[in-house]
N, C-alpha and C positions, 0 to 999 in steps of 0.2 A: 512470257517474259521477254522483254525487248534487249538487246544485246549489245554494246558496242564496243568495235573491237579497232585496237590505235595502234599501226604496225603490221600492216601485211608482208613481212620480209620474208627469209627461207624457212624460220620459226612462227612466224606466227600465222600465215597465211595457211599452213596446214592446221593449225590449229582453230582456227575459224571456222575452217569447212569443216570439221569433226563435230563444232557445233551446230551447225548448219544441219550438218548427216541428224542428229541427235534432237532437230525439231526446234530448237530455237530461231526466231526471229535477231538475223544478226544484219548489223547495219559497219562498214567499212572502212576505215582511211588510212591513206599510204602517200608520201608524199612519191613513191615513184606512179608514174599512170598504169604502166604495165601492171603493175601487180594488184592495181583496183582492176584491171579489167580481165584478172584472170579471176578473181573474188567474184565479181557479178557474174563472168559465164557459167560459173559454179551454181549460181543462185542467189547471192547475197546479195545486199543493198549497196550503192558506192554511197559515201559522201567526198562532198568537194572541199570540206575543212571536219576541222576538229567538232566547233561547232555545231555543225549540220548533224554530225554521226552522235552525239552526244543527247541530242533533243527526245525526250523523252526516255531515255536509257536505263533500264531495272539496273542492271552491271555495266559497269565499262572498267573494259580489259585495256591493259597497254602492255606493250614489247617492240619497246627501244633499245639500240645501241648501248648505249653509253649514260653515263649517271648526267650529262650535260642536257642530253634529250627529254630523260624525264624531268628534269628541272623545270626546263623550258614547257612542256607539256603540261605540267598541274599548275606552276608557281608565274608563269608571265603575264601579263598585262591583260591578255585577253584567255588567259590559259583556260584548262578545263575545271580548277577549281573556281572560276569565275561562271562560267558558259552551263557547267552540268546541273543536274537537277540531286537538292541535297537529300534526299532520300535516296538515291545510287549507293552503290556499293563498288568501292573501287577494287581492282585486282592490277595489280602491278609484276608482270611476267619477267621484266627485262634483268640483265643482272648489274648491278650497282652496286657503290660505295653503300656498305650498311649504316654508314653517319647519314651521308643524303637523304636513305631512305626513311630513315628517324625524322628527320628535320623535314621532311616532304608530309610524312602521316602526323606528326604535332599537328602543320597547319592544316590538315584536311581535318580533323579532329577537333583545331579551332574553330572550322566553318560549317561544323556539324556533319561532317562528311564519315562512313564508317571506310577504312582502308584498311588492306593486307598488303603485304608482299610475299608474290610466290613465283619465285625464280626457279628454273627446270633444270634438271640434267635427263639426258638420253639422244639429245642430238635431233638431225632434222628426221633421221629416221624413226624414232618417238613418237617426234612431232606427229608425222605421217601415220605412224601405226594408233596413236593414240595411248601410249605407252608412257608417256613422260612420268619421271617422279615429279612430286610439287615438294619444296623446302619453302612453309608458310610463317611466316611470324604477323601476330594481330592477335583481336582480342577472339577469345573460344565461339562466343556468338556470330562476331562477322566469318570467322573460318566456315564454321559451321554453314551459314549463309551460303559461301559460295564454296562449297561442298559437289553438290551436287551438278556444277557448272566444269571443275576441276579436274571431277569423273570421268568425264564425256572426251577429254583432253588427257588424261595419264591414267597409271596402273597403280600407283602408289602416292597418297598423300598424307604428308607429315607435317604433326602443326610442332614447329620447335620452340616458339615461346612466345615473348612480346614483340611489337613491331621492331622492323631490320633484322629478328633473330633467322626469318629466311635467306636474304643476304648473307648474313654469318658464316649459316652451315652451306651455304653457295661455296662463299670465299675459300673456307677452309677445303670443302672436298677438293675443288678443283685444284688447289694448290698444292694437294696431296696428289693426284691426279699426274700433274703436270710434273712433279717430280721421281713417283712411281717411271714415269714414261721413259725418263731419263735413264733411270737408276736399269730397267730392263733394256734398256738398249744397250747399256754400256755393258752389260753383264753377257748379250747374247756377241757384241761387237770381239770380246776377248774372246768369248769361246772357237768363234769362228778363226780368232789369229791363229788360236793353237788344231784348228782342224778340224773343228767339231762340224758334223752335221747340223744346222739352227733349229731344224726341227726334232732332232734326237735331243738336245739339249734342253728346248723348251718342253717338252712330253714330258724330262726329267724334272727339270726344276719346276712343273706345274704338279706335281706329287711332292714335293719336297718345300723345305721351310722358305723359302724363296718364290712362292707362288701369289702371283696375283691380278688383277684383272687386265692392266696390261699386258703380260704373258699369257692370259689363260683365254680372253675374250677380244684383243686389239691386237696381234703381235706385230711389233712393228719393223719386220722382218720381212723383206718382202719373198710369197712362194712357200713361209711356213703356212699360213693360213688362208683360205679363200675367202671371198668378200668381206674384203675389212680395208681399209685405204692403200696400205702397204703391199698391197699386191692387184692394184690397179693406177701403178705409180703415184700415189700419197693424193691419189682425188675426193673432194667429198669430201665428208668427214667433219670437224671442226679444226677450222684453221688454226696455223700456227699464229699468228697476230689476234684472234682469240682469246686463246689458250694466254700472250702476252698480255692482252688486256686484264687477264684474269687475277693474273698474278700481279700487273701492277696493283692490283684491287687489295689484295691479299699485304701486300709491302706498305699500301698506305696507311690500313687499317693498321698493322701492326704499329707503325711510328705515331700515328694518332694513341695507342695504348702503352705506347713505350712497350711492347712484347717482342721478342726474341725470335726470329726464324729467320738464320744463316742459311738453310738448304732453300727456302721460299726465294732468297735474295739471290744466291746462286743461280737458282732454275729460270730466274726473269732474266738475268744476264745470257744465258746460254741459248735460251728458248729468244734473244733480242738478238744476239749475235748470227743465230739462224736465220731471223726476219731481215734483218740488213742485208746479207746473201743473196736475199733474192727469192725467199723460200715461205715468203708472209703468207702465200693462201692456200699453201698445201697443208693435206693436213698435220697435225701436230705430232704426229706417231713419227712425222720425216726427219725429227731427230737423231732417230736413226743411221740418218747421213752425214750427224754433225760431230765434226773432227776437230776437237781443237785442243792447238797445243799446252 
């Protein structure tokens, strides 16, 4: 099975070579050079466009930025649903507007195209370990299809429903996520006013109804926890401008539903107040430092 793979960044580039480890014939493209030619020392194939990497392709994987990248990727003039071969099976990794990606799988669907989307959570260390969950939305057959490509890349995958419903439960986690983060910072930030040891307090509220994976697996405390960002001063990790992108994601969707999330609105504010600071690519847990009146 021929491979190709659109977006060798910090996430997908590890995720390529797992394919690679795992036997598939994978073929490249990234618009940085570096990162095709850390892909090819690996083993893999570069291409020099879209096109080139597309040619012949069982699957083509993409993981882009931003919902503007994949637009421009499937939907432009010379895009890949123009360029690819319609017996492919598209897998779309990035995380996006779930409207887009609706509006992106109609027209691959119009052109006979089968498409999923399966956006990750677990980070680049996932990525690396091959660990990732997948949140898939498409039809049972195309999931099923790229199943076993999925595998080779995560530990957990979940089909949530029809196409964008990957998107969806993206948006939603993270936005929970991202305000969990908050919510224990601000919880360990008080305890330490009054004098608490961070680590006695977190031991405590991680047994207690207050426990959750921010406390329990990320603390963002730096020195309660070893190798996690917050105690290798907030490196690594997923950025805070991320983390903002995420929840812009989460704020649009809602106004597009007319749905209600004041703490989502909140957390884009605080988590943007952060970024302005100074503080966009550390990781997200360095809200911890964030003081505001």
């Amino acid at each position: 099975m021929k491979v190709a793979f659109i977006g060798l960044g910090n996430m997908g580039l590890p995720m390529a070579l797992n394919l690679l480890k795992a036997g598939y014939e994978v073929t490249g493209f990234d618009l940085v050079q570096s990162q095709l030619n850390s892909f090819r020392e690996a083993g893999g194939v570069s291409a020099q466009n879209v096109a080139e990497a597309v040619q012949d392709a069982d699957v083509i994987i993409s993981m882009l930025p931003a919902s503007r990248h994949v637009q421009t990727l499937y939907l432009g003039d010379s895009g890949l649903l123009t360029v690819a071969n319609r017996d492919a099976l598209l897998i779309d990794c990035s995380t996006i507007s779930p409207k887009v990606s609706q509006e992106i799988a109609a027209v691959a669907k119009e052109k006979g195209f089968a498409m999923i989307d399966a956006p990750v959570s677990g980070g680049t260390g996932g990525a690396q370990a091959g660990t990732l969950t997948f949140m898939v939305g498409g039809e049972v057959q195309d999931v099923e299809k790229g199943r076993p490509l999925l595998e080779k890349m995560g530990k957990n995958i979940f089909h949530a429903g029809a196409n964008g419903s990957g998107q969806t439960v993206k948006v939603c986690n993270n936005m929970l996520l991202g305000i969990q983060m908050l919510g224990t910072s601000e919880a360990l930030r008080l305890g330490i006013a009054n004098g608490m040891d961070p680590k006695v307090l977190s031991d405590i509220m991680a047994k207690s109804s207050g426990r959750n994976w921010a406390l329990e697996l990320y603390n963002p405390c730096p020195g309660v926890m070893e190798n996690v960002p917050s105690s290798k001063d907030y490196a690594g990790g997923f950025g805070v401008d991320l983390m903002l992108k995420d929840l812009g994601l989460a704020v649009e969707n809602a106004q597009n539903l007319e749905a209600s999330i004041p703490l989502g609105k909140l957390a884009r504010h605080l988590y943007e107040t952060h970024s302005n600071a100074g503080n966009g690519q550390l990781d997200f847990s360095s809200v911890f430092r964030l003081k505001e009146d």
